[in-house]
C-alpha positions in Angstrom: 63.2 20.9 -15.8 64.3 22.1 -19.3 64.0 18.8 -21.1 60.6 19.1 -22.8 58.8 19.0 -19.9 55.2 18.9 -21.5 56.9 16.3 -23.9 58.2 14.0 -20.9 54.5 14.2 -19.2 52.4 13.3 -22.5 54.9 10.4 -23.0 54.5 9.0 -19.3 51.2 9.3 -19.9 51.1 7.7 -23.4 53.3 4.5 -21.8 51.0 4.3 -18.9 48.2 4.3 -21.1 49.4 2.3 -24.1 48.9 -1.5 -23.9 51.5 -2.0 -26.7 54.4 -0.9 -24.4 55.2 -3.3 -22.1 56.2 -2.6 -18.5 59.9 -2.7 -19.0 59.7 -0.1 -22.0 57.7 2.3 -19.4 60.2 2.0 -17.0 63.2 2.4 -19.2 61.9 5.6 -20.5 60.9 7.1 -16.9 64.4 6.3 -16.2 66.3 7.8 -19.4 64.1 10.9 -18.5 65.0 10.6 -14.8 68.7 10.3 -15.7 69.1 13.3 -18.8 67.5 15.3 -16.1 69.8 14.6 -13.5 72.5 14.9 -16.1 71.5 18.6 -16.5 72.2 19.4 -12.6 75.1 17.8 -13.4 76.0 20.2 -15.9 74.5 22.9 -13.9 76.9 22.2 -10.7 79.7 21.8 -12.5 78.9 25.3 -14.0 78.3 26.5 -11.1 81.8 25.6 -9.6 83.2 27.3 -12.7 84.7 24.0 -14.3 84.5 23.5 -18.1 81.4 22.1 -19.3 81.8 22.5 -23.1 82.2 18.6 -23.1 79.8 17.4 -21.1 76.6 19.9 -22.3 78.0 18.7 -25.9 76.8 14.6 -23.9 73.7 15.9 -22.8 73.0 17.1 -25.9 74.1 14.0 -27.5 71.8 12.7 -24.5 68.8 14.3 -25.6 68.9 13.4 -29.2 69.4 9.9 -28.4 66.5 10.3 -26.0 64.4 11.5 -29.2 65.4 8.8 -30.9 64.7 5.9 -29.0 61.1 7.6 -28.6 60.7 7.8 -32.2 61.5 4.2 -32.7 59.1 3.1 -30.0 56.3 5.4 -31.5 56.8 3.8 -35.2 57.4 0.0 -33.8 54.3 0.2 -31.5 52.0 2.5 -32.7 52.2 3.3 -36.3 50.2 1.8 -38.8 49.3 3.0 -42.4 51.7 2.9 -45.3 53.6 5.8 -44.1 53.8 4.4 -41.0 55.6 1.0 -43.3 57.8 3.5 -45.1 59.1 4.7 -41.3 59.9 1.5 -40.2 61.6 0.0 -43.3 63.8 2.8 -42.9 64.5 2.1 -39.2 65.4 -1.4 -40.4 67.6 0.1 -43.1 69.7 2.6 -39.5 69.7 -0.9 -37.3 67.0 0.7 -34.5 68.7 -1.7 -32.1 71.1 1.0 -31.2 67.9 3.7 -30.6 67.1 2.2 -27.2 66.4 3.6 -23.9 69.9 2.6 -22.7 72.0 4.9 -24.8 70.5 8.5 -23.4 71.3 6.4 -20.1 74.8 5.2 -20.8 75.4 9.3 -21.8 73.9 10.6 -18.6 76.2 8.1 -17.0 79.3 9.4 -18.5 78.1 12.5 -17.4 77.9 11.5 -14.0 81.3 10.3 -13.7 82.3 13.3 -15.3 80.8 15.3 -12.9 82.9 13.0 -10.0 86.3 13.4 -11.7 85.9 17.2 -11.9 85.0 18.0 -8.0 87.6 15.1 -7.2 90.5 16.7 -9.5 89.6 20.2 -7.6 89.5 18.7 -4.4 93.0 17.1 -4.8 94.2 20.5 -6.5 92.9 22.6 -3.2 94.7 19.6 -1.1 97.8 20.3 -3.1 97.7 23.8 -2.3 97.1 23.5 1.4 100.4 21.0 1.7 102.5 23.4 -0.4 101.5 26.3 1.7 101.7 24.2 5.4 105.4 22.9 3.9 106.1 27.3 2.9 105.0 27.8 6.2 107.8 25.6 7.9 111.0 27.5 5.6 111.0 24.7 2.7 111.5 26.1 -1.1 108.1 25.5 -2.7 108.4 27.1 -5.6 109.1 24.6 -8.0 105.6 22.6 -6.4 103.6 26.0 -7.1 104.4 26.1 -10.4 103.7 22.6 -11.1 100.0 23.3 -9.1 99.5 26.3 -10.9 100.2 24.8 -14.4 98.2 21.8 -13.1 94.9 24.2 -12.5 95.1 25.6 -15.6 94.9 22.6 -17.5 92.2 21.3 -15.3 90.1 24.8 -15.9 
């Protein structure tokens, strides 16, 4: 797992352990984690079937920087004390922290997700295409005009 793995452990560990985040919070973060993770095989099988990932490794990027976030904002509200610890969360009032919750590294991952779908449907339907084209080629029709339409097709989709 690439996603701060020693980071991920301390923090399950620190929600486990801390009695000023509440069940819900501990479980949210296990399952942004769960989901940015996934999100990277995600990224990894679509790289692996040679589609374009520069958008969705841009998300999980996004992901993991929203994941950082919401961490931070649990660490100040919860745990800080002290007046720096005052200074950090009069600033989070000033950036509305509402938005720096565990669902917005999950919403990403999501998007991801469905990104992921789209891609291995549009190839399957391309590689369908193909097979019709070349089953109505086989049988004398002119299928040139379908080829060149698949083939512009595939380039856009790659």
């Amino acid at each position: 797992m690439r996603i701060y793995p020693h980071l991920a452990s301390l923090l399950i560990i620190a929600a486990v352990l801390s009695p000023a985040v509440s069940a819900a919070g501990a479980s949210d973060r296990l399952q942004a984690y769960g989901a940015i993770a996934a999100a990277g095989r995600d990224v990894d099988e679509m790289r692996a079937a040679n589609f374009s990932t520069r958008a969705v490794a841009s998300l999980l990027v996004e992901a993991k920087s929203a994941l950082e976030m919401a961490e931070f904002v649990v660490l100040v509200n919860t745990n800080a004390s002290g007046p720096i610890a005052q200074k950090a969360k009069l600033a989070l009032d000033g950036l509305n922290s509402d938005r720096y919750t565990f669902d917005v590294p999950l919403a990403i991952a999501g998007q991801i997700k469905l990104r992921r779908l789209k891609a291995f449907e549009i190839s399957d339907s391309i590689k369908a295409a193909s097979r019709q084209i070349g089953l109505y080629r086989d049988h004398g029709a002119d299928m040139a005009a379908a080829s060149e339409a698949l083939s512009k097709a595939e380039e856009a989709f790659v």
